[in-house]
TORKOL-4160 file (C-alpha; in steps of 0.2 Angstrom, whole numbers, padded with zeros to 4 digits, m for minus):
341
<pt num="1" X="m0147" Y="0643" Z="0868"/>
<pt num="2" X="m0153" Y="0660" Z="0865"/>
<pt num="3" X="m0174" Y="0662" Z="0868"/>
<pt num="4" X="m0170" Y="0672" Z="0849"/>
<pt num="5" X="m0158" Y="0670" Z="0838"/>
<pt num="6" X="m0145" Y="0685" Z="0839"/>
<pt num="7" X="m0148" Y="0698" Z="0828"/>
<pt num="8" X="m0135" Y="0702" Z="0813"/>
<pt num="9" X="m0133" Y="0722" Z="0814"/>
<pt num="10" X="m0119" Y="0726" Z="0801"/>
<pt num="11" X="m0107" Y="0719" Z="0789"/>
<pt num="12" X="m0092" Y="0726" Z="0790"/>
<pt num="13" X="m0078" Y="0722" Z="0774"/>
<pt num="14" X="m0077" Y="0707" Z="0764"/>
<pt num="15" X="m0067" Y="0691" Z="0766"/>
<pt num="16" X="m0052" Y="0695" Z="0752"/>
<pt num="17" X="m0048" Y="0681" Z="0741"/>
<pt num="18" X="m0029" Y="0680" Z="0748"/>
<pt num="19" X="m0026" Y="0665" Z="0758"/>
<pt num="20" X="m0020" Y="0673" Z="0774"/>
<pt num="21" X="m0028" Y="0689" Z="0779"/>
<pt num="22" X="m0020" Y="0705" Z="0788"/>
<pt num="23" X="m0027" Y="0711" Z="0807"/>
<pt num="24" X="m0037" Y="0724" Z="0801"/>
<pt num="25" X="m0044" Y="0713" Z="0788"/>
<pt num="26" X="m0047" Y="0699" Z="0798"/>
<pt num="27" X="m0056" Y="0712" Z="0809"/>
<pt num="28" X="m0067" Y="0720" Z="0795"/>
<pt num="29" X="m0073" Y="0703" Z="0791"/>
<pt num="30" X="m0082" Y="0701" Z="0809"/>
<pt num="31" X="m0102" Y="0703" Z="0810"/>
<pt num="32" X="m0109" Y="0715" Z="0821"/>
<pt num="33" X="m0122" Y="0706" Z="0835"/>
<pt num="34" X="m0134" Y="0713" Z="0846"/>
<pt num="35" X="m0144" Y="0703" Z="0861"/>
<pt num="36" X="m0155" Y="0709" Z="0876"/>
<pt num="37" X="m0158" Y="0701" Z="0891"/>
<pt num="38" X="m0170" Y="0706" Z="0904"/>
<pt num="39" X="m0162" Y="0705" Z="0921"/>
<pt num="40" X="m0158" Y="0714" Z="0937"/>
<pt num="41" X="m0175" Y="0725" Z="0935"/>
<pt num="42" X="m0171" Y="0731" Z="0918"/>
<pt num="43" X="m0165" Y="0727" Z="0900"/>
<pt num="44" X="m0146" Y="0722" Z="0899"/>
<pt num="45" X="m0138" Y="0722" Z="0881"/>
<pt num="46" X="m0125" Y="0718" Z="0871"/>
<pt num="47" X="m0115" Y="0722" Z="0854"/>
<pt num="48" X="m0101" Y="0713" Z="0849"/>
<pt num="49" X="m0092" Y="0707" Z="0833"/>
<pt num="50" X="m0090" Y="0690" Z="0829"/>
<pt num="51" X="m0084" Y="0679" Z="0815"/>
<pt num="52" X="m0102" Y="0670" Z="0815"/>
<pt num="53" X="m0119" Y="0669" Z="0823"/>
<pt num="54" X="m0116" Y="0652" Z="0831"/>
<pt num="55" X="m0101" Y="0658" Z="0839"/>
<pt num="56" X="m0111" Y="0676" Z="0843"/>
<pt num="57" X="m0123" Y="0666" Z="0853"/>
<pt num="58" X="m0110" Y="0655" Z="0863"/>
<pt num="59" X="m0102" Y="0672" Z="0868"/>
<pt num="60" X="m0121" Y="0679" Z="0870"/>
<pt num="61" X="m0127" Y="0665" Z="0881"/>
<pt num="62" X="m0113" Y="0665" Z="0892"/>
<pt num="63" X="m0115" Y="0681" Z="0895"/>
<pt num="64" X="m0131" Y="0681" Z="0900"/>
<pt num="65" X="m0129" Y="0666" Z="0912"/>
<pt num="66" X="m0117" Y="0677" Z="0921"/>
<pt num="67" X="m0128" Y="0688" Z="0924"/>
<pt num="68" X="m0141" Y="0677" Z="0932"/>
<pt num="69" X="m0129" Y="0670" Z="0940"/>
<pt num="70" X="m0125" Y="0687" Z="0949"/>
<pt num="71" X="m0141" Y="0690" Z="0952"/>
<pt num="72" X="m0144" Y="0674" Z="0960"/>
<pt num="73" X="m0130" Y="0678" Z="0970"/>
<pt num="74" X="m0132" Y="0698" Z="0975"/>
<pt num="75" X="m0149" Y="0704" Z="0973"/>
<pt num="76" X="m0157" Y="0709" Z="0988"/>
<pt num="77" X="m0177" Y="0707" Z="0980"/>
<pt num="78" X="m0173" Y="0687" Z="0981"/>
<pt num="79" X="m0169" Y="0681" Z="1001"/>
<pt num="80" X="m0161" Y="0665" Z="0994"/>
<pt num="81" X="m0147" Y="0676" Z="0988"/>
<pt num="82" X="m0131" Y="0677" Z="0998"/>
<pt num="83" X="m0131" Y="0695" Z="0999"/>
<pt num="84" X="m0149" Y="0693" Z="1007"/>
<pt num="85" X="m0143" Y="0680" Z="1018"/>
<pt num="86" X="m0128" Y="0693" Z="1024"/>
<pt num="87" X="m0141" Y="0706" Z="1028"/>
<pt num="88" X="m0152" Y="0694" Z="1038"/>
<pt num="89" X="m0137" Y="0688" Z="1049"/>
<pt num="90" X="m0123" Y="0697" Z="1051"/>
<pt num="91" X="m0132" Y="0708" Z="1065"/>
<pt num="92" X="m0131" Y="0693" Z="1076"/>
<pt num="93" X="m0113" Y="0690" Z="1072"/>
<pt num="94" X="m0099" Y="0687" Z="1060"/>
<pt num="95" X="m0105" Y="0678" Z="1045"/>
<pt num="96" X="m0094" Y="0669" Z="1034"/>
<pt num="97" X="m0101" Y="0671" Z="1015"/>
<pt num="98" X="m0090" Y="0667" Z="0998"/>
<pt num="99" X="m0075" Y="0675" Z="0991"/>
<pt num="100" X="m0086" Y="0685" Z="0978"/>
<pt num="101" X="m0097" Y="0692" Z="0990"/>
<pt num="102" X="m0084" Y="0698" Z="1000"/>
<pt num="103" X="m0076" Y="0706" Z="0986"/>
<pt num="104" X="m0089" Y="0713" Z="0982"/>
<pt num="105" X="m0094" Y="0722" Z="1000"/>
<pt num="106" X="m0077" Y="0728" Z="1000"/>
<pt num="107" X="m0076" Y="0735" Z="0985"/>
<pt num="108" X="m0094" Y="0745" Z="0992"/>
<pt num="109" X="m0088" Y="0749" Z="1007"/>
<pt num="110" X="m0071" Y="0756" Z="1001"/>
<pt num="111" X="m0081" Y="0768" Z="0989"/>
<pt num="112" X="m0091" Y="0772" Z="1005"/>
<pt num="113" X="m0076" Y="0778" Z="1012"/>
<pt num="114" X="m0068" Y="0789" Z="0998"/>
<pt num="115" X="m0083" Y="0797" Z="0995"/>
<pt num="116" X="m0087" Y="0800" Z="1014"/>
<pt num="117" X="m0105" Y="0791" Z="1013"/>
<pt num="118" X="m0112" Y="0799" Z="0998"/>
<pt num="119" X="m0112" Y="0783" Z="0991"/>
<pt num="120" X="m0120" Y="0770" Z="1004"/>
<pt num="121" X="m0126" Y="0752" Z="1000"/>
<pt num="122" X="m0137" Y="0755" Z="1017"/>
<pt num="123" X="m0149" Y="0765" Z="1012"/>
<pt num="124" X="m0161" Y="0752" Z="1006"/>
<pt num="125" X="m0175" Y="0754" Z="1021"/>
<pt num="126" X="m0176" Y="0773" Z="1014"/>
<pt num="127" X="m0177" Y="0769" Z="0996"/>
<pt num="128" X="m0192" Y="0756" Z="1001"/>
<pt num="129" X="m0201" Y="0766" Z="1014"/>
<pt num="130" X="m0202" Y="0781" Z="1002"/>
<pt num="131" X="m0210" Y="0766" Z="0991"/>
<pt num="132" X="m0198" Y="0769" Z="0975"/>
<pt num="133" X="m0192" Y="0750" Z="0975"/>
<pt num="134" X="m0210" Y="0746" Z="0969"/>
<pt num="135" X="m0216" Y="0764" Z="0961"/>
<pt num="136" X="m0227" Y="0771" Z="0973"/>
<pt num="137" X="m0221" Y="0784" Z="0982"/>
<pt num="138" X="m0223" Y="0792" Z="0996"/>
<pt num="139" X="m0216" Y="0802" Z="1010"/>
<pt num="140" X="m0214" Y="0795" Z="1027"/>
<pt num="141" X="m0215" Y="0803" Z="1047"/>
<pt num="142" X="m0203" Y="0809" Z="1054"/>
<pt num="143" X="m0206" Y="0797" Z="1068"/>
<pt num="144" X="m0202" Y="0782" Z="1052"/>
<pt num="145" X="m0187" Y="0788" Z="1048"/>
<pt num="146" X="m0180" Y="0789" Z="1065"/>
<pt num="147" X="m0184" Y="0770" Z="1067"/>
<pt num="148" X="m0175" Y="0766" Z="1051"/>
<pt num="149" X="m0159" Y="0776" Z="1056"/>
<pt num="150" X="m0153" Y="0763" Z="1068"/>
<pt num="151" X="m0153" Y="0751" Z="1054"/>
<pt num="152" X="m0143" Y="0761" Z="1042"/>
<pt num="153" X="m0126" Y="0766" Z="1039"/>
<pt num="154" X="m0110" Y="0757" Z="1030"/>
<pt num="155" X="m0099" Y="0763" Z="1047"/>
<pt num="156" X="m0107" Y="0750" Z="1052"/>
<pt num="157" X="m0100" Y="0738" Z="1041"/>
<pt num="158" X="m0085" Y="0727" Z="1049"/>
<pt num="159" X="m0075" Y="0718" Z="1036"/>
<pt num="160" X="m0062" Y="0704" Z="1041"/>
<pt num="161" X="m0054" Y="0700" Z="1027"/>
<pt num="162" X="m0043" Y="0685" Z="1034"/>
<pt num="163" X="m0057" Y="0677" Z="1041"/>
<pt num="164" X="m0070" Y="0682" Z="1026"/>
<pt num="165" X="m0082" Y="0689" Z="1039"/>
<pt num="166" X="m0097" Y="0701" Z="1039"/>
<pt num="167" X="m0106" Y="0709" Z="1054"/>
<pt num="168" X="m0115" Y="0724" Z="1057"/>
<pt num="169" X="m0109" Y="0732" Z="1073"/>
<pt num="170" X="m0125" Y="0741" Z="1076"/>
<pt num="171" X="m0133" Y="0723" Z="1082"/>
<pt num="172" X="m0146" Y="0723" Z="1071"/>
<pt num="173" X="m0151" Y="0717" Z="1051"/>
<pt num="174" X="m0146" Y="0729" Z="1037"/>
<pt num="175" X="m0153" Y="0728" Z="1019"/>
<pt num="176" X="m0137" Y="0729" Z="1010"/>
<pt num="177" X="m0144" Y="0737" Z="0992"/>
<pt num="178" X="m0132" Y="0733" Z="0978"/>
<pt num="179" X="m0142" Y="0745" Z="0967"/>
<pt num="180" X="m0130" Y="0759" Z="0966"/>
<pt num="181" X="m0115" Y="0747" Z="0959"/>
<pt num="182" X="m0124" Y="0730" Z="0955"/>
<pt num="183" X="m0125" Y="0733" Z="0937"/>
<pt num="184" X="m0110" Y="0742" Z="0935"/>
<pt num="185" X="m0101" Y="0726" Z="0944"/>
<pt num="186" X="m0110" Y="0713" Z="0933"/>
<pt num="187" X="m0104" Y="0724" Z="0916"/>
<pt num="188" X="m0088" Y="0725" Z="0922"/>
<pt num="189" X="m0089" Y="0703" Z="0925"/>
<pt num="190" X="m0098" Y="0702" Z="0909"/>
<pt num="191" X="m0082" Y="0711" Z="0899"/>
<pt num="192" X="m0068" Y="0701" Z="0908"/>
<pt num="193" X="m0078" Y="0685" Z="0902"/>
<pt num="194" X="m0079" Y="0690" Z="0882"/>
<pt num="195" X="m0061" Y="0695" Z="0885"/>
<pt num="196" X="m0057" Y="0677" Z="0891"/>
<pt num="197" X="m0065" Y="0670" Z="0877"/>
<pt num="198" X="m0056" Y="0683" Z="0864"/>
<pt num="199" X="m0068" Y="0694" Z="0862"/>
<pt num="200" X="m0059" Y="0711" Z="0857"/>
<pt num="201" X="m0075" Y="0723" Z="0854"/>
<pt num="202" X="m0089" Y="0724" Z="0862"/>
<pt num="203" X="m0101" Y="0736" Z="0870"/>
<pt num="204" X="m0110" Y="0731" Z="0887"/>
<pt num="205" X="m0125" Y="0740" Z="0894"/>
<pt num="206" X="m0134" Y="0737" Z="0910"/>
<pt num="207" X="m0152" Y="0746" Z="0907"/>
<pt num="208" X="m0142" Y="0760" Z="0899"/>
<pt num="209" X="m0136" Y="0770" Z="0915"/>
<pt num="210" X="m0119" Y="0756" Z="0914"/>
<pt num="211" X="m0110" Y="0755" Z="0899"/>
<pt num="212" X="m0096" Y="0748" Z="0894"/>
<pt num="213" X="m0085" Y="0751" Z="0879"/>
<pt num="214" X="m0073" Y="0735" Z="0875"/>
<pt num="215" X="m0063" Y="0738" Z="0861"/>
<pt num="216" X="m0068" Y="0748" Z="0846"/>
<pt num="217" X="m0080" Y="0746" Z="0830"/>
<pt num="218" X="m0068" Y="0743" Z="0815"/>
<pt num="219" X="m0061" Y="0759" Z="0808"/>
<pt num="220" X="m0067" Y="0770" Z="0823"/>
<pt num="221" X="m0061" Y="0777" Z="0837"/>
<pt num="222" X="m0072" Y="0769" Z="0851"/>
<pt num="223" X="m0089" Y="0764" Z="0854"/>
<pt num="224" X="m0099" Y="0783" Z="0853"/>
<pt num="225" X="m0111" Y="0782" Z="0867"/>
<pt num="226" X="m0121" Y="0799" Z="0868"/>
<pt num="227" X="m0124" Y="0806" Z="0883"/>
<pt num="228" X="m0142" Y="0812" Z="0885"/>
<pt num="229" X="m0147" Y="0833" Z="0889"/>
<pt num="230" X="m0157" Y="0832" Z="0906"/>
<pt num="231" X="m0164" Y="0851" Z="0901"/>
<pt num="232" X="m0168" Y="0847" Z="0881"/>
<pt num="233" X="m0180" Y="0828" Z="0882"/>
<pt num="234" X="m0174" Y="0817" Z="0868"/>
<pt num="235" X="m0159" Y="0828" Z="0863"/>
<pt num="236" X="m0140" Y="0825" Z="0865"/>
<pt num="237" X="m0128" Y="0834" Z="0880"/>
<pt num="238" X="m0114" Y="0828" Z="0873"/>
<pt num="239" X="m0103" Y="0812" Z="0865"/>
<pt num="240" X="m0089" Y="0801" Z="0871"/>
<pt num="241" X="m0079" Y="0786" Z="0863"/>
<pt num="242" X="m0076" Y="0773" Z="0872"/>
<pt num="243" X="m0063" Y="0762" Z="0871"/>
<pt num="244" X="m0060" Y="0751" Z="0886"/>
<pt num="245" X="m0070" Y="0762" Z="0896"/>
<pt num="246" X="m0085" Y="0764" Z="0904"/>
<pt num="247" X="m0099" Y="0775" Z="0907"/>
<pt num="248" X="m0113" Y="0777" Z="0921"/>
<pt num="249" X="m0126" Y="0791" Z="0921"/>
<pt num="250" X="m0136" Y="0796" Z="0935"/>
<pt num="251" X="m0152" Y="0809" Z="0935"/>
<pt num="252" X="m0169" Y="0810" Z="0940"/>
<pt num="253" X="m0178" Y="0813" Z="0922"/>
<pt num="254" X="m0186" Y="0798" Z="0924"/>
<pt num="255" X="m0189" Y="0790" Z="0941"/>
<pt num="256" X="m0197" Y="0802" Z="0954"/>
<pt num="257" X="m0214" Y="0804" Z="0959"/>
<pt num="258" X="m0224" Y="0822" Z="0963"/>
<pt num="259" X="m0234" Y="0824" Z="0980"/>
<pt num="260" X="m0243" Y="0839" Z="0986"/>
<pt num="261" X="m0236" Y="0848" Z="0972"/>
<pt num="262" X="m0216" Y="0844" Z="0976"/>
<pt num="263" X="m0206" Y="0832" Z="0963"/>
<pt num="264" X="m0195" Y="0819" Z="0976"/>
<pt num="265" X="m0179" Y="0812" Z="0967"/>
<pt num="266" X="m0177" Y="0794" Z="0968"/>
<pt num="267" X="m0156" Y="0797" Z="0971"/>
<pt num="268" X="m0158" Y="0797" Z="0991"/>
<pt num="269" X="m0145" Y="0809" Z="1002"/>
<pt num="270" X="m0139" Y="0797" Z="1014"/>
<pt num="271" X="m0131" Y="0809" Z="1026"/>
<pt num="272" X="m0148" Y="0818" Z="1026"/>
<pt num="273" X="m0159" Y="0803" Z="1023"/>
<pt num="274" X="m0170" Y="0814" Z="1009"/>
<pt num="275" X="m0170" Y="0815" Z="0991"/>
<pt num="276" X="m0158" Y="0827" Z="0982"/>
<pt num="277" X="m0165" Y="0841" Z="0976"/>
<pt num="278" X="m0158" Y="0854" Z="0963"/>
<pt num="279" X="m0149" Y="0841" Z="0951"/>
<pt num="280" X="m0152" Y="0835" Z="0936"/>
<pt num="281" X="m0138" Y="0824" Z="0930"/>
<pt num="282" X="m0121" Y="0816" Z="0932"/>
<pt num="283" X="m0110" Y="0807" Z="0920"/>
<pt num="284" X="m0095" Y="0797" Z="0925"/>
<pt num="285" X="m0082" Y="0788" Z="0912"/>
<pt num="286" X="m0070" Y="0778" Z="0923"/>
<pt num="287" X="m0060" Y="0761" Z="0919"/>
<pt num="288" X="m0070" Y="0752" Z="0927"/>
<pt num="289" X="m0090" Y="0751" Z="0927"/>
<pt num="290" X="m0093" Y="0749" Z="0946"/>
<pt num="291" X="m0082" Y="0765" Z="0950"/>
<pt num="292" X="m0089" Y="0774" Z="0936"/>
<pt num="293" X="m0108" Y="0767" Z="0945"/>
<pt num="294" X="m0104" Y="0771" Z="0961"/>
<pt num="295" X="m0097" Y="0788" Z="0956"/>
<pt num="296" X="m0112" Y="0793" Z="0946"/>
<pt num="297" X="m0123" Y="0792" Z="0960"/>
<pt num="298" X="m0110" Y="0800" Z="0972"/>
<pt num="299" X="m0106" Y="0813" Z="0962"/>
<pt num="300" X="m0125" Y="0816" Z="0961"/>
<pt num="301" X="m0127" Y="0817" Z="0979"/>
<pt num="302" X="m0111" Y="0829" Z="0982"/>
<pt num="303" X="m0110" Y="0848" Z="0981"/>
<pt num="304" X="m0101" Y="0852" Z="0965"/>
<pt num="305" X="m0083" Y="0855" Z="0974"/>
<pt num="306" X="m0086" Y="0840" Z="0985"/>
<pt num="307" X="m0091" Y="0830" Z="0966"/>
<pt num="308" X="m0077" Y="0838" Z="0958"/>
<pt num="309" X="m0062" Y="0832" Z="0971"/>
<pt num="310" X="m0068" Y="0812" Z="0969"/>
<pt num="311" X="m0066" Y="0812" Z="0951"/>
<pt num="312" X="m0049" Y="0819" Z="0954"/>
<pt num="313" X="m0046" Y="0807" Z="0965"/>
<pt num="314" X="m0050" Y="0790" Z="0953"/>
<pt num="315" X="m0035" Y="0789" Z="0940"/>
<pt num="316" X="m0044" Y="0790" Z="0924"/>
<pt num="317" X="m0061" Y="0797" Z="0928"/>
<pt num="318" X="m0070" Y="0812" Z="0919"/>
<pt num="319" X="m0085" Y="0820" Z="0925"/>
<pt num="320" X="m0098" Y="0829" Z="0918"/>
<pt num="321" X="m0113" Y="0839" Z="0932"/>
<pt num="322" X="m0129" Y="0845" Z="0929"/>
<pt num="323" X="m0138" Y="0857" Z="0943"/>
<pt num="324" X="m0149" Y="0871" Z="0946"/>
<pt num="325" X="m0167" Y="0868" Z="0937"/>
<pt num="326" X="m0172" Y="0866" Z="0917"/>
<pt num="327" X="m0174" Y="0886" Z="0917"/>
<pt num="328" X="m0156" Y="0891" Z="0925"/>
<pt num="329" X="m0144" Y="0873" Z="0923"/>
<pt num="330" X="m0127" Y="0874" Z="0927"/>
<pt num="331" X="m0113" Y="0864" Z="0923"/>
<pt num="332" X="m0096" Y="0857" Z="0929"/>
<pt num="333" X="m0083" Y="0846" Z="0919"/>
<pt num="334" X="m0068" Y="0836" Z="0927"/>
<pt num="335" X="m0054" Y="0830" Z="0914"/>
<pt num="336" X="m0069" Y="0829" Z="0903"/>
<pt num="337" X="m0065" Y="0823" Z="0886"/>
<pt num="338" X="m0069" Y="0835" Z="0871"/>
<pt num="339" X="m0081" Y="0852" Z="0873"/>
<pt num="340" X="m0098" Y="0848" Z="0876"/>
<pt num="341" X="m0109" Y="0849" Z="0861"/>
């Protein structure tokens, strides 16, 4: 069971006193239920409508389970994960890992590719010797990053499907860093699980940056997510309803650190192994929540153009960019739903 009972949010309708009751009734009758679980490094929560709390925490419970269970499997903080285990070996040669795993790694190394290495699952060595895994950052020689660069790189990435192989051709461990789609992966795994167990609205977050709409509230359009305004602290960009949907945001508002006067972006370049500079947010609605991940830190990385032509290129996906500085922001919208508000 749940460490805490799930909390009851709202009550939407009232049973009717017929004896069969219509969809939209049946619907209205549901509970709204809201859980947070800690996992992968921040707060994973969930809302969803049930027709009681017992069966709210079933749903609740195995939820969360899958999400450990994923963690166990992918993180790369924990060696006894097989992701870790892959990133140890496959240097030395083919490594044979789990359908999942695999699935996973080509689903990275394919948006590697369409997004020409904007978005790299490599780049873990710079995100830890800059120190942001463990918040204390710094800025290292030039002499540290041309040691790292040899162990970088998703070109470096050989996938054999048929035999379910991994190995680095560079001859040497990699630290495979699941960061930029982990969470976005482990929603999307988290919805097709509530689906199978009829679920039919629900709104998955992981840590608030991958959000997943399953669904919608009764009597509304989607699930409103607002999206927040990098310039304005605590205000609202805009607003987006999702409906079988999802949403990730990328920015630098929160996680960066200062040194010598200069604020260093925790979103790493990988083609130029150094922070980006002059952005301020990206937000990506896609199908699915490991795109949308992925494409929020892509998108980030990319020139507006560039940004611009790899929304196109995902059926579904809208785009709204953020650059410039607080004083002089620009912005960019691709197929974006609505006028910004």
């Amino acid at each position: 069971m749940l460490s805490r009972r799930v909390a009851v949010v709202v009550l939407w309708g009232m049973l009717c006193g017929c004896c069969a009751l219509s969809a939209q009734e049946s619907q209205q009758s549901l509970k709204l239920f809201h859980e947070v679980h800690r996992a992968m490094g921040s707060e994973v929560s969930i809302d969803l409508y049930a027709p009681d709390e017992e069966t709210a925490e079933q749903w609740m419970q195995a939820s969360f389970d899958e999400i450990d269970r994923l963690e166990d499997l992918l993180s790369n903080y924990r060696p006894t994960s097989e992701l870790s285990r892959v990133s140890r070996e496959a240097g030395k040669g083919p490594v044979t890992t789990d359908p999942e795993t695999f699935a996973f790694l080509e689903k990275a190394v394919e948006l590697s590719r369409r997004s020409d290495g904007a978005f790299d699952m490599t780049v873990g060595p710079l995100m830890r010797t800059r120190g942001f895994f463990f918040n204390h950052g710094r800025v290292p020689t030039a002499a540290e990053l041309a040691a790292l660069r040899p162990k970088m790189g998703w070109r470096h990435v050989k996938l054999d499907a048929e035999r379910r192989t991994v190995y680095f051709d560079n001859g040497v461990s990699m630290e495979l860093d699941p960061g930029g789609i982990g969470k976005g992966y482990a929603v999307d795994r988290v919805v097709a699980l509530l689906r199978e167990q009829g679920v039919k609205a629900a709104l998955v977050s992981g840590g608030s940056s991958s959000i997943y709409g399953m669904g919608e509230p009764p009597g509304e359009a989607g699930w409103r997510v607002n999206v927040p305004d990098p310039v304005a602290a605590g205000e609202t960009m805009t607003s987006v309803a999702l409906k079988d949907m999802s949403l990730s945001t990328s920015a630098c508002t929160e996680k960066f650190f200062i040194k010598s006067g200069h604020r260093y972006c925790h979103i790493l370049n990988p083609r130029t192994e150094r922070p980006v500079e002059d952005k301020l947010q990206s937000t990506v609605i896609a199908p699915s929540t490991t795109d949308s991940d992925a494409l929020s830190t892509a998108t980030f990385v990319l020139e507006p153009g560039a940004a611009a032509k790899l929304v196109e290129s995902f059926s579904g996906a809208a785009a709204v960019m953020v650059w410039g500085d607080k004083a002089h922001p620009k912005y960019k919208t691709v197929r974006w739903p609505g006028k910004l508000e």
